[in-house]
Residue frames as qw, qx, qy, qz and C-alpha x, y, z in Angstrom:
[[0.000, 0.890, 0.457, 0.000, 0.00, 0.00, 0.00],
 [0.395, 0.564, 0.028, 0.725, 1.21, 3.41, -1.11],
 [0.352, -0.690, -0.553, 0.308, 1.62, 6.07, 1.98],
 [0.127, 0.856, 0.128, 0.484, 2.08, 9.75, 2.40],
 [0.612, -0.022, -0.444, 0.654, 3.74, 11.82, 4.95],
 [0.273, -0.833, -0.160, -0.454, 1.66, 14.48, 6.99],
 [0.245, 0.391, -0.296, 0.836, 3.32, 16.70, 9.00],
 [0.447, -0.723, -0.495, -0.178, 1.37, 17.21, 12.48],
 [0.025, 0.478, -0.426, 0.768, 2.33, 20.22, 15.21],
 [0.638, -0.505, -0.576, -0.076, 1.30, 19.10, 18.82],
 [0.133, -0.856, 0.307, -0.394, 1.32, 20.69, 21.84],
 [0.111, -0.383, 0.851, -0.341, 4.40, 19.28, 24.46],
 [0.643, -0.252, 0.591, -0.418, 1.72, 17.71, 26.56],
 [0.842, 0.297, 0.180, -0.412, 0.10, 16.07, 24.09],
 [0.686, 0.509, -0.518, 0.043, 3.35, 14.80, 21.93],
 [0.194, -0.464, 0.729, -0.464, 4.57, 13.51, 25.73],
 [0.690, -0.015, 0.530, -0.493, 1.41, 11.64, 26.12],
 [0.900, 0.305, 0.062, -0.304, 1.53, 10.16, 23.20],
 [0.300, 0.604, -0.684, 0.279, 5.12, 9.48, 23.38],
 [0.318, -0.337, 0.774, -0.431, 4.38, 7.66, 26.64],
 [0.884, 0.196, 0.123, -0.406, 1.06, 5.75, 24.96],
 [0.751, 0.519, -0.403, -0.066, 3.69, 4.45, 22.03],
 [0.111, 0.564, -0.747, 0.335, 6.42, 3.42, 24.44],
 [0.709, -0.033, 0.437, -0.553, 3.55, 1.38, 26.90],
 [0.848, 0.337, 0.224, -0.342, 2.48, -0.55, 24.22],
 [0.484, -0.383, 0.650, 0.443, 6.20, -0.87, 23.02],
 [0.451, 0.618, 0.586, 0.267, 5.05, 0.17, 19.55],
 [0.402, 0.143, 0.168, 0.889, 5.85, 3.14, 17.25],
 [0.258, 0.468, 0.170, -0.828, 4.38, 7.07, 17.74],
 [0.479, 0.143, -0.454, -0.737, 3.25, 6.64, 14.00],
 [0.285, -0.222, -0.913, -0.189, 1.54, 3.50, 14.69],
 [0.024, -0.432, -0.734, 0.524, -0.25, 4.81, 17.76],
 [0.163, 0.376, 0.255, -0.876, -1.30, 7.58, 15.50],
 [0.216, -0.006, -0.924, -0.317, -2.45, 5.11, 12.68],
 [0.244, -0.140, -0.948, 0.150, -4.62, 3.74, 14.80],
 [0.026, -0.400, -0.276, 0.874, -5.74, 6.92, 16.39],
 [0.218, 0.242, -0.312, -0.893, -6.68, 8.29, 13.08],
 [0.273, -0.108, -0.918, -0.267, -8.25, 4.82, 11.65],
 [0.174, -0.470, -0.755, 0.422, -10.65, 5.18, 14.75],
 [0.131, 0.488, 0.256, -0.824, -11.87, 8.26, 13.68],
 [0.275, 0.194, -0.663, -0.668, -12.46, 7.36, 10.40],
 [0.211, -0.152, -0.910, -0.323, -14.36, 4.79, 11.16],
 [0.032, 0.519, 0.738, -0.430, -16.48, 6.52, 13.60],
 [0.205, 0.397, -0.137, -0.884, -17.34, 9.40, 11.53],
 [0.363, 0.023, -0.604, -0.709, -18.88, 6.77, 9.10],
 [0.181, -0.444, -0.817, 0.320, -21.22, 5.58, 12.19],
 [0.027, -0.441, -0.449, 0.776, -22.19, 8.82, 12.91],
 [0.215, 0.725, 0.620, 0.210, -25.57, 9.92, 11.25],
 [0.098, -0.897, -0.089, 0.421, -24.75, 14.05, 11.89],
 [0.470, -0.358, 0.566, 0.575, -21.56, 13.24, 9.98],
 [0.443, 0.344, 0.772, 0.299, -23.43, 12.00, 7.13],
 [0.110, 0.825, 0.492, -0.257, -25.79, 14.34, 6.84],
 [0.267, -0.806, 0.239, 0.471, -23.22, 16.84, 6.78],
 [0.200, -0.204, 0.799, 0.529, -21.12, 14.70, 3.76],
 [0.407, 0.642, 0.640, 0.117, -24.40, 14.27, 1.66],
 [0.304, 0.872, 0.371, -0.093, -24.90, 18.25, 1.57],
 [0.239, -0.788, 0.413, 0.389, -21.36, 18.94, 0.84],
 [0.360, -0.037, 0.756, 0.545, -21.38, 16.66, -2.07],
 [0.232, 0.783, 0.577, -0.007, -24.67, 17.90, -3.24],
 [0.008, -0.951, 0.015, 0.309, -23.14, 21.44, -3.04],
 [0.399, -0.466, 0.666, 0.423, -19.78, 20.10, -4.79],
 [0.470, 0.284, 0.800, 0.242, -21.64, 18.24, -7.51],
 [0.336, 0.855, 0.390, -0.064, -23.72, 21.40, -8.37],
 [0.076, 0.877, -0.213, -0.424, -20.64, 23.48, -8.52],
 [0.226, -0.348, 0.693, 0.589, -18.61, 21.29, -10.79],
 [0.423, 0.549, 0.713, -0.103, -21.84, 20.76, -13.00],
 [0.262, 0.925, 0.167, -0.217, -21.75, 24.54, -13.63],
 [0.101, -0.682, 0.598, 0.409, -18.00, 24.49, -14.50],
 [0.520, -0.074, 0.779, 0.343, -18.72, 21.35, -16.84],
 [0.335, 0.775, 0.421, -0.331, -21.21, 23.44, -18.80]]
């Protein structure tokens, strides 16, 4: 699988805690945030507010590239 590199700024605490999470679990910071991220992903497609939200943002998207295909 192909991957990317994203840059993330954190504050101390947080890059401490999660420095301490990755070390616990005797596993890498990028994996803990893998994992981290994957979990949000997959709750966002649980969540029905989410949706909602991604329906009328493709609806709006769809109309504007409509007018630009004109």
């Amino acid at each position: 699988m192909a991957s990317k590199a994203i840059s993330v700024r954190l504050p101390d605490q947080m890059a401490a805690e999660l420095a301490a999470i990755a070390r616990t679990q005797d596993i890498a910071v990028s994996e803990v945030i893998r994992e981290a991220i994957e979990n949000h992903i997959i709750s966002r497609r649980t969540d029905k507010n989410f949706q909602q939200l991604l329906k009328k943002r493709l609806d709006e998207d769809r109309k504007l590239l409509e007018r630009f295909a004109e």
